[in-house]
C-alpha positions in Angstrom: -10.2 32.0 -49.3 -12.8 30.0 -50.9 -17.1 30.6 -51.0 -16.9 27.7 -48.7 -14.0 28.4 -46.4 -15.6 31.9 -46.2 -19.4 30.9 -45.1 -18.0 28.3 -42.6 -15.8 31.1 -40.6 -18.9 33.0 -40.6 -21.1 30.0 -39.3 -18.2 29.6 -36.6 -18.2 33.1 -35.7 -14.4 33.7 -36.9 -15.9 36.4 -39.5 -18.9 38.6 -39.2 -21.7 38.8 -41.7 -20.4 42.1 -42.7 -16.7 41.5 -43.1 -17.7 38.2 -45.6 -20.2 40.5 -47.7 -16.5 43.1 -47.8 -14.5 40.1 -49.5 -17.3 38.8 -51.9 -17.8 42.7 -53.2 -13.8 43.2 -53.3 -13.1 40.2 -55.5 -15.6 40.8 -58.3 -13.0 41.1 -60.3 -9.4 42.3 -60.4 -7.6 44.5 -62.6 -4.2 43.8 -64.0 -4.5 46.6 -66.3 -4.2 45.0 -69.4 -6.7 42.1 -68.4 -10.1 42.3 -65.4 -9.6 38.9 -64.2 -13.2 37.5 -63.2 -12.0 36.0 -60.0 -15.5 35.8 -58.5 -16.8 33.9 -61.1 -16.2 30.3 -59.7 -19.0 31.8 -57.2 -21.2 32.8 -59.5 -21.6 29.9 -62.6 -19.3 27.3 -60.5 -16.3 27.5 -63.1 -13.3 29.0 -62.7 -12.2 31.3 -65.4 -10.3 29.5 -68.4 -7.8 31.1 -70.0 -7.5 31.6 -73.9 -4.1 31.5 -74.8 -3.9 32.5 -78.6 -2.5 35.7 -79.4 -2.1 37.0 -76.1 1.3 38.6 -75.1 3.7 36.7 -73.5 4.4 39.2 -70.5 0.4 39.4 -70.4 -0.5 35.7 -70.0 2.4 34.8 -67.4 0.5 37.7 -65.6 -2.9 36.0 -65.9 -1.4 32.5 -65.2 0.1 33.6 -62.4 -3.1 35.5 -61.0 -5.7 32.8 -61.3 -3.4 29.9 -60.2 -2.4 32.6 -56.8 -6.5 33.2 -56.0 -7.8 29.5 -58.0 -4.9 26.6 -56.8 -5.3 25.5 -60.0 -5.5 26.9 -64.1 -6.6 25.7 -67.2 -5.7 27.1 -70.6 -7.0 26.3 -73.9 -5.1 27.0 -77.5 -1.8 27.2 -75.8 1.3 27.0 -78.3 4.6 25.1 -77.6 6.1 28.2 -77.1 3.6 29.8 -74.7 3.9 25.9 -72.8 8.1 26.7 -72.7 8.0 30.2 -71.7 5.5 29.2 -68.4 7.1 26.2 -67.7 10.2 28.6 -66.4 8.1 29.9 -63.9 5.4 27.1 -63.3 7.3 23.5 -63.5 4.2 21.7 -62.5 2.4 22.6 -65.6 1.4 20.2 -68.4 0.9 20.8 -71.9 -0.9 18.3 -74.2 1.1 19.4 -77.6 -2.6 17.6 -79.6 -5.5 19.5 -77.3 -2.7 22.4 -76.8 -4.0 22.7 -73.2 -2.2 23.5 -70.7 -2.9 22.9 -67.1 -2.2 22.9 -63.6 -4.8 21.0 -61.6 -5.3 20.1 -58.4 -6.2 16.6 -57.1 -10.3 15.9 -57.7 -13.2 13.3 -57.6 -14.2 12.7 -61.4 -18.3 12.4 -61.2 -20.6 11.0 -63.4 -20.3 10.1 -66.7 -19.7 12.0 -70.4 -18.9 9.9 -73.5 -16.3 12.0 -76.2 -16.8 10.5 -79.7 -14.8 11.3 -82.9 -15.5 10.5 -86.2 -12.0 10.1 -87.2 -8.6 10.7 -85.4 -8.4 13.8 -87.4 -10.6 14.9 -85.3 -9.0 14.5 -81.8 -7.4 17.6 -80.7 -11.0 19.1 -81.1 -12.3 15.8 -78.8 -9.4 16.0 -76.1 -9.6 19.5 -75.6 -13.5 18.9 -75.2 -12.5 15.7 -72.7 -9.2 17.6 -70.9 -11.8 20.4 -70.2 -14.8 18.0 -69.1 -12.1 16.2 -66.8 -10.9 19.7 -65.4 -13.9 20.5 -64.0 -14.5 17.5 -62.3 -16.5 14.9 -64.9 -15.8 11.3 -65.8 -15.2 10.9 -68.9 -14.9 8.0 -71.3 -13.3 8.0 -74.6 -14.6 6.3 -78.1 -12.4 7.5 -81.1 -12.3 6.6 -84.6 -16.1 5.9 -84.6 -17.4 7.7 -87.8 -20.4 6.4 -90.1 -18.3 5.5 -92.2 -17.5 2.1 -90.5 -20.8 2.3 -88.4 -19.8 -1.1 -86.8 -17.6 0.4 -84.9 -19.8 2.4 -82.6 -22.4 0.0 -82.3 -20.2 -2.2 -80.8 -19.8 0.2 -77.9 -23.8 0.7 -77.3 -23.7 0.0 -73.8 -21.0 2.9 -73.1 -22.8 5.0 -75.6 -26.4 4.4 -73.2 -25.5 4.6 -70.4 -24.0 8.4 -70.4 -25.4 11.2 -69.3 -24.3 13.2 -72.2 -22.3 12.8 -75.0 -19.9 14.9 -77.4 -19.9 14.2 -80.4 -16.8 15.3 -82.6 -16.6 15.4 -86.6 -15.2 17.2 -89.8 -16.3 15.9 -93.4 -20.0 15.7 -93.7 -20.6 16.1 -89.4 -23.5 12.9 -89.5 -22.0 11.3 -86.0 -24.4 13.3 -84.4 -27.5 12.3 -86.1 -26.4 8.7 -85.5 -25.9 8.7 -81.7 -28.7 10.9 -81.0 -31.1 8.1 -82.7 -29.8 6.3 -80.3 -29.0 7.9 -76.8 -31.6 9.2 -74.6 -29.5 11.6 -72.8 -28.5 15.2 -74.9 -25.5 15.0 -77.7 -23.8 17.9 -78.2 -22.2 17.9 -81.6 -18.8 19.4 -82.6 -18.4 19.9 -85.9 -14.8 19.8 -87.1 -12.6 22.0 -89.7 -11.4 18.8 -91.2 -12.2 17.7 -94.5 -11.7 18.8 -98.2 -13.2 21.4 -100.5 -16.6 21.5 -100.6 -16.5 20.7 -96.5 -16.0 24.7 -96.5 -13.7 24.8 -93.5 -16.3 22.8 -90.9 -19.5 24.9 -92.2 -20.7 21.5 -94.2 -20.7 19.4 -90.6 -22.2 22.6 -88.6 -25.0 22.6 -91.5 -25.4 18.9 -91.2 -25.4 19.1 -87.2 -27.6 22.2 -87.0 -30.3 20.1 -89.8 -30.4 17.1 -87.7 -33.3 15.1 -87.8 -32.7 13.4 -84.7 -34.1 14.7 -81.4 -32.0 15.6 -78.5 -28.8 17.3 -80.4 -27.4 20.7 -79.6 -24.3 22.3 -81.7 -21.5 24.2 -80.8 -19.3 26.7 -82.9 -16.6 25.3 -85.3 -13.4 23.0 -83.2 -15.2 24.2 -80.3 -14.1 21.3 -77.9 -13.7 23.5 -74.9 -17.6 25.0 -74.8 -18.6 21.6 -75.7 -16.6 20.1 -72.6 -18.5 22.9 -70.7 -21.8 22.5 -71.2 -21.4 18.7 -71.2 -20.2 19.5 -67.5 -22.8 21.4 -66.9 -25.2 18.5 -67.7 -23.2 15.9 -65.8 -23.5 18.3 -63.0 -27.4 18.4 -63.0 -28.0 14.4 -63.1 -24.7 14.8 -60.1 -27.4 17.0 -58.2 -30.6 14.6 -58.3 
């Protein structure tokens, strides 16, 4: 049962006050073993638990799949590999896989709120941006798209202003020298969370020239997440969403 479900059989009289404080201290978590699945987390941040996929073992993450989409109806897993994607589908024929965000997903049917922009700088750039937008859109957010908007043809973004202001936050995706930040926060009032991106040559060190670049901004309003972090950057720009939602 659901938070919900849960405190409206207790309004109804159906449980007692007692028997509903049982089932929120029994599913804290749950132990598989080899994983503690926090299945009471939903209750306690309002997301579900996401599932990393890289490196786990196959017979472990059919396990957790099949957990969380038993207790959740639904289940979201980032960094997912064609393989992993194949070996689930057997079991789990509703799920999608996105072979450029490698998400995979089963998701039930929702009402998309508000509004978050994803930018990227280049299209080298996109798995990072849709697994930041797949993960925004998972948890409920609207979200708009505007790719292949680096400074490097600054014309291009400009001529999507009005998106751009009237968000209430944006994401901001790119590798090389990371300044599509900077730009869109001189230009946004709502916050811009920057992603810097692994892509770029030499001296871009992997993504640590963008983070430097994002982190040194100049320009108010910008927060920065780890390296090809698309997934905590479609979080907290849920999380945001959420709050202007709430007003």
């Amino acid at each position: 049962m659901e938070t919900k479900e849960i405190l409206e059989k207790v309004k109804t009289g159906e449980l007692s006050v007692e028997e509903a404080e049982q089932f929120f201290k029994k599913s804290a978590f749950e132990e598989l073993g080899y994983a503690k699945l926090d299945t009471n987390r939903e209750i306690r941040s309002g997301f579900q638990e996401v599932i990393y996929c890289q490196g786990k073992a196959d017979d472990h993450l059919v396990g957790i799949v099949r957990r969380l989409y038993e207790v959740q109806g639904e289940v979201l897993g980032t960094r997912a590999s064609v393989h992993q994607y194949e070996l689930l589908r057997d079991e789990f024929p509703e799920l999608e896989y996105d072979p450029l965000s490698h998400i995979i997903k089963i998701e039930k049917e929702k009402e998309h709120k508000g509004k978050i922009v994803v930018c990227s700088a280049g299209t080298a750039d996109l798995n990072v941006a849709e697994e930041a937008a797949q993960t925004a859109e998972f948890f409920g957010s609207h979200v708009e798209r505007l790719y292949d908007v680096g400074v490097s043809g600054i014309h291009r973004l400009l001529s999507k202003l009005d998106i751009l202001q009237s968000a209430r936050c944006i994401i901001a995706v790119a590798g090389m020298e990371g300044a599509l930040a900077s730009v869109i926060g001189g230009l946004v009032d709502c916050p811009v969370i920057a992603v810097p991106t692994s892509v770029g040559y030499g001296a871009s060190f992997h993504g640590i020239s963008a983070l430097l670049t994002m982190i040194n901004s100049c320009a108010n309003g910008i927060a920065v997440v780890n390296i090809d972090n698309g997934y905590g950057a479609g979080y907290i720009a849920t999380q945001i969403n959420r709050t202007g939602e709430s007003k």
